[in-house]
C-alpha positions in Angstrom: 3.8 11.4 12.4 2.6 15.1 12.7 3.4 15.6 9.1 1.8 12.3 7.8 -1.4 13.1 9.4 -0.7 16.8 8.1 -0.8 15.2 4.8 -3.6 12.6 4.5 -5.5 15.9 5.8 -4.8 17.4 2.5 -6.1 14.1 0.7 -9.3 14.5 1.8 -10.0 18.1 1.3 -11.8 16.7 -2.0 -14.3 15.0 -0.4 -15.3 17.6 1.4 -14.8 20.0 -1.7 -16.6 17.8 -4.4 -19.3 15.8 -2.2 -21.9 17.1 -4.0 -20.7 15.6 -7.8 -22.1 12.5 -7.8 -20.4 11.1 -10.7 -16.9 12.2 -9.7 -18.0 9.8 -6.0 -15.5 7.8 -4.0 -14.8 4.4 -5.3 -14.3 2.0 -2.4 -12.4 -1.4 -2.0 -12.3 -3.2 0.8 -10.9 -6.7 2.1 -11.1 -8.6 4.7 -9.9 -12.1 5.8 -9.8 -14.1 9.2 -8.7 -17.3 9.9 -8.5 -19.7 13.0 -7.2 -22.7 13.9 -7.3 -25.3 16.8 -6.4 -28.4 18.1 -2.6 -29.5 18.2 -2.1 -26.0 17.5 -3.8 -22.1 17.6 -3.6 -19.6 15.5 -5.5 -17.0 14.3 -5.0 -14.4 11.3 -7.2 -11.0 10.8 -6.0 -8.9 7.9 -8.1 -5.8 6.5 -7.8 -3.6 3.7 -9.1 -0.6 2.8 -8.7 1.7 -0.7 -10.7 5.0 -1.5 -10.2 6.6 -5.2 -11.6 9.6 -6.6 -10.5 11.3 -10.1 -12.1 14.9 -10.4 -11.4 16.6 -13.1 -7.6 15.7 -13.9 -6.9 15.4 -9.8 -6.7 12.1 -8.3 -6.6 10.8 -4.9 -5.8 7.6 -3.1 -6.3 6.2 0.2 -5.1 3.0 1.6 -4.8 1.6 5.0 -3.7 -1.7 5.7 -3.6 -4.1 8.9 -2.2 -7.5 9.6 -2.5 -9.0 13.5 -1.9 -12.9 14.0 -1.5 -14.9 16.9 0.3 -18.7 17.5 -0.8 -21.1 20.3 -1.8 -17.3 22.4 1.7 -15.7 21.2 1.4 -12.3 19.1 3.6 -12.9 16.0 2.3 -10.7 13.5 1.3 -6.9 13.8 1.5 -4.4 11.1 -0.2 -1.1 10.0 0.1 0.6 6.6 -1.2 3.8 5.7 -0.8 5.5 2.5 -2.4 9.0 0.7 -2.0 10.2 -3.0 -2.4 13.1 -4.6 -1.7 13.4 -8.3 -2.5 16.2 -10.5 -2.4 15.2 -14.5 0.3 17.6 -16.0 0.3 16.8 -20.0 -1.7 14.2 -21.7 -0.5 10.7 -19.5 2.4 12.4 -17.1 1.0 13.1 -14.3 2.9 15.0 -10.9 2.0 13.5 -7.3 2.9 14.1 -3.5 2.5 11.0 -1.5 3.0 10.1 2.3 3.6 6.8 3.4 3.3 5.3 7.2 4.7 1.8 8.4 4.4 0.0 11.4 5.7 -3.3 12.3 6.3 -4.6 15.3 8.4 -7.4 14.4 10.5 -5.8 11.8 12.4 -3.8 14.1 10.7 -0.3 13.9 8.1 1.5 15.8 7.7 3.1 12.4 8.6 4.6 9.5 7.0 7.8 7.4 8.5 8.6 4.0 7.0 11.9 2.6 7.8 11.9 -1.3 7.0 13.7 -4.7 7.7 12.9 -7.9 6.5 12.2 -11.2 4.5 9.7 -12.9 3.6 8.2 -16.7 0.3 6.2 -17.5 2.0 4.1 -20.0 -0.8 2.3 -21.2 -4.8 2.2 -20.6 -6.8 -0.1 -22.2 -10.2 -2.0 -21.7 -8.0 -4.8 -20.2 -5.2 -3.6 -19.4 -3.7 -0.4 -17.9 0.2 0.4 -16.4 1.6 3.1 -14.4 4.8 4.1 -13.8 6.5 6.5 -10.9 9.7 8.2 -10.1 9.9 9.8 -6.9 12.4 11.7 -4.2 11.8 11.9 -0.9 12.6 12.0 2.7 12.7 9.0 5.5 12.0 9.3 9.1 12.6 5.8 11.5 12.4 5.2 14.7 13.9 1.6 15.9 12.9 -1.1 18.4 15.7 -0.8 19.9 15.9 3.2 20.4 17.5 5.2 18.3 16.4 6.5 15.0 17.3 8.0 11.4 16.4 10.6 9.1 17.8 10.2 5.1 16.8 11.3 1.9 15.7 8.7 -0.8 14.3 7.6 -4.2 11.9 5.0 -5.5 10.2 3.7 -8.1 6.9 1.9 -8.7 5.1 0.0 -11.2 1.2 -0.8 -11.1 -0.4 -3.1 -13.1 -3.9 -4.2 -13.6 -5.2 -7.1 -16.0 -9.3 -7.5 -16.5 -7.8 -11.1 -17.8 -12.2 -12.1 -18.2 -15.4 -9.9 -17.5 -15.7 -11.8 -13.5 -11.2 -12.3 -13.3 -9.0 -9.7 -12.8 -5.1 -9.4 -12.3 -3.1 -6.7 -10.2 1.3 -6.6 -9.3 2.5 -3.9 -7.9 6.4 -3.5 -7.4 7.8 -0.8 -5.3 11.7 0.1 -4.8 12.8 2.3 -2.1 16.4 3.1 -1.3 18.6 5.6 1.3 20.3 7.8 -1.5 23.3 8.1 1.2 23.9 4.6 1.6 22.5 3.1 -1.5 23.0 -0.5 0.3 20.1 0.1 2.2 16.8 -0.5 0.3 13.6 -1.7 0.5 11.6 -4.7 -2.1 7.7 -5.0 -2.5 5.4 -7.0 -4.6 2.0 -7.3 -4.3 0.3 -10.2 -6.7 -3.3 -10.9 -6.2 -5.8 -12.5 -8.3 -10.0 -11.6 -7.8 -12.7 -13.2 -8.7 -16.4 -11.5 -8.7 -19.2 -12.7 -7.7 -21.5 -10.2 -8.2 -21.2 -6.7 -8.7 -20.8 -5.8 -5.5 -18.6 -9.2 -4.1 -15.6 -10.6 -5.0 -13.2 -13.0 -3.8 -9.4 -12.6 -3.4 -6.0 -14.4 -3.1 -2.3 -12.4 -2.8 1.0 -12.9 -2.5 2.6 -10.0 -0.7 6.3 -10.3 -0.6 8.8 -7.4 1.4 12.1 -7.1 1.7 14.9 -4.6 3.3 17.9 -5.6 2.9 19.5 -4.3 5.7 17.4 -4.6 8.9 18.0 -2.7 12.0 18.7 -5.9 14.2 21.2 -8.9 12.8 18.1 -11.0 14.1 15.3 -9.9 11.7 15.0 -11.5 8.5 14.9 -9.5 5.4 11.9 -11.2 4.0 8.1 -11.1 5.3 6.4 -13.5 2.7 2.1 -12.8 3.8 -0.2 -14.9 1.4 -4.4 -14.6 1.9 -7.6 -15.1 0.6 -10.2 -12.4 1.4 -13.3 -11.6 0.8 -14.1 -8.1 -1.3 -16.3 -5.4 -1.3 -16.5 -2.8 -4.0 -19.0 0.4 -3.7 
């Protein structure tokens, strides 16, 4: 945990750096969604999302944090918390080298958390008006702690693919598949796609619907399912 705060520290040393360059400024997307239900049946849904990008000068930096909470008929059944920081430095025309630090928590997945610290290296394999790809490589290092004690430290690799598809002028297109495994035991590994579509409204507004699929597919209890399936539509805010 120390080292994942350690890190995103590091993320943000531009912003105090660069404040004062107005056209190298912090791009912000944010999303938010809640939904409730009653009757024969309560539930209720929040989910929030929150990006801030910033390219200066060949160095790029991303921040995400992510939360899921739900509720059925006064029963938690849902609680998650993602947190993610980038840092990628452009090395030779589109490769690109990054160090990234990843947090997970999830209280029905059968860890108090996991932080995977990672570097690597990573191509822009396209950018267009329309559409733009990235591709990563990376090595890194696990740390989880289970629900039901215990916990493990391993080494591992991934690889991730972004895509982005301005499909009209108001409609726009974004996957992301990630692939994470244990390089000791290369039978445990993690799936994620992320598949959203987002319509503006204005330049500001948007709205937003997403499929986000994950998958391990070893989990630490015989009673946890290997796949969370979350799908929602949210509103958007871009400054």
């Amino acid at each position: 945990m120390r080292k994942h705060i350690a890190f995103l520290s590091i993320c943000l040393f531009p912003v105090i750096s660069f404040g004062e360059e107005s056209n190298n400024r912090w791009k912000i997307h944010a999303e938010l969604s809640y939904v409730k239900t009653s009757g024969n049946s309560e539930t209720e849904t929040f989910a929030s999302k929150i990006e801030g990008n910033r390219d200066y000068n060949g160095t790029r930096v991303k921040l995400k944090g992510e939360f899921l909470y739900g509720k059925a008929d006064k029963r938690e059944n849902t609680n998650k918390l993602n947190l993610s920081g980038r840092l990628e430095r452009v090395v030779l025309n589109k490769f690109f080298g990054f160090l990234q630090d990843d947090y997970y928590r999830d209280k029905f997945s059968g860890y108090d958390y996991r932080n995977v610290l990672s570097a690597g290296l990573g191509y822009d394999i396209f950018k267009t008006e329309k559409h733009k790809l990235k591709g990563m490589g990376s090595l890194g290092y696990a740390t989880e702690k289970y629900k039901n004690g215990g916990s493990e430290d391993y080494p591992t690799g991934g690889v991730n693919l972004d895509y982005v598809w301005d499909i009209q002028e108001n409609l726009r297109f974004k996957q992301e598949l990630k692939y994470e495994t244990d390089l000791q035991k290369t039978d445990v590994y993690f799936l994620n796609s992320n598949t959203a579509f987002e319509v503006k409204i204005n330049s500001n507004l948007s709205l937003g619907t997403g499929l986000k699929i994950a998958y391990q597919n070893k989990p630490p209890s015989q009673n946890i399912k290997k796949t969370d399936t979350t799908f929602l539509t949210s509103l958007i805010i871009d400054f």
